[in-house]
Steps between C-alpha positions, in 0.01 A plus 500: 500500500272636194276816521233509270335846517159594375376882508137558549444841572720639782506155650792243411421177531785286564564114394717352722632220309687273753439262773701618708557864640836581560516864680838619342393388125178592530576906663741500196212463254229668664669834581421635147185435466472643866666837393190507281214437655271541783261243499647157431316095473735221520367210310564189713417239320808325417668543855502199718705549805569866646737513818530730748732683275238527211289646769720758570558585152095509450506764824807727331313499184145639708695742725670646203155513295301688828786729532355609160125493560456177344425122529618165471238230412534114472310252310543142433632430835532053492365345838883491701635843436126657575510292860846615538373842465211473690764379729673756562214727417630692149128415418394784740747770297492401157168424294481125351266445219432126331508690188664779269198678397390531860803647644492717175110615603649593868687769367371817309636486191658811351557464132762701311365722245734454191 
């Protein structure tokens, strides 16, 4: 499973490049950039199938970030993982945006003055 991180702000916005989740791969890769930040977008366009496993993983990832004071935001959810989550109702706990710069525009953006 491939990462692809993009910083905008104090928001990371976070490519998941797989089509499948796999919850021990994917808690090794994310745990860095989870040290790091707060607020968090996964990006999931190129995911196809998400199990109840993935779901899990998706929950870790939001406990860990509210434990913090921040938030995890989806966008790019395809039609069978967002009925999967409307399912089991992660729609009700974690934002889910058709687009990047939407869920970007949900959060106030703090920019780093360099």
């Amino acid at each position: 499973m491939k990462l692809n991180l993009q910083k905008i702000g104090n928001i990371a916005v976070v490519a998941l490049e797989t089509e499948i989740i796999n919850n021990h791969k994917f808690k090794a890769n994310i745990r860095p950039i989870l040290e790091n930040y707060k607020n968090l977008i996964f990006d999931m366009r190129q995911v196809k199938l998400i199990d109840t496993y993935g779901c899990a993983a998706l929950l870790t990832c939001l406990r860990k970030l509210n434990k913090a004071g921040g938030e995890l935001k989806l966008f790019g959810v395809c039609k069978p993982t967002r009925t999967l989550f409307e399912l089991v109702r992660i729609h009700r706990i974690v934002e889910i945006f058709n687009t990047k710069e939407e869920a970007v525009n949900s959060y106030e953006i703090v920019f780093a003055s360099n």
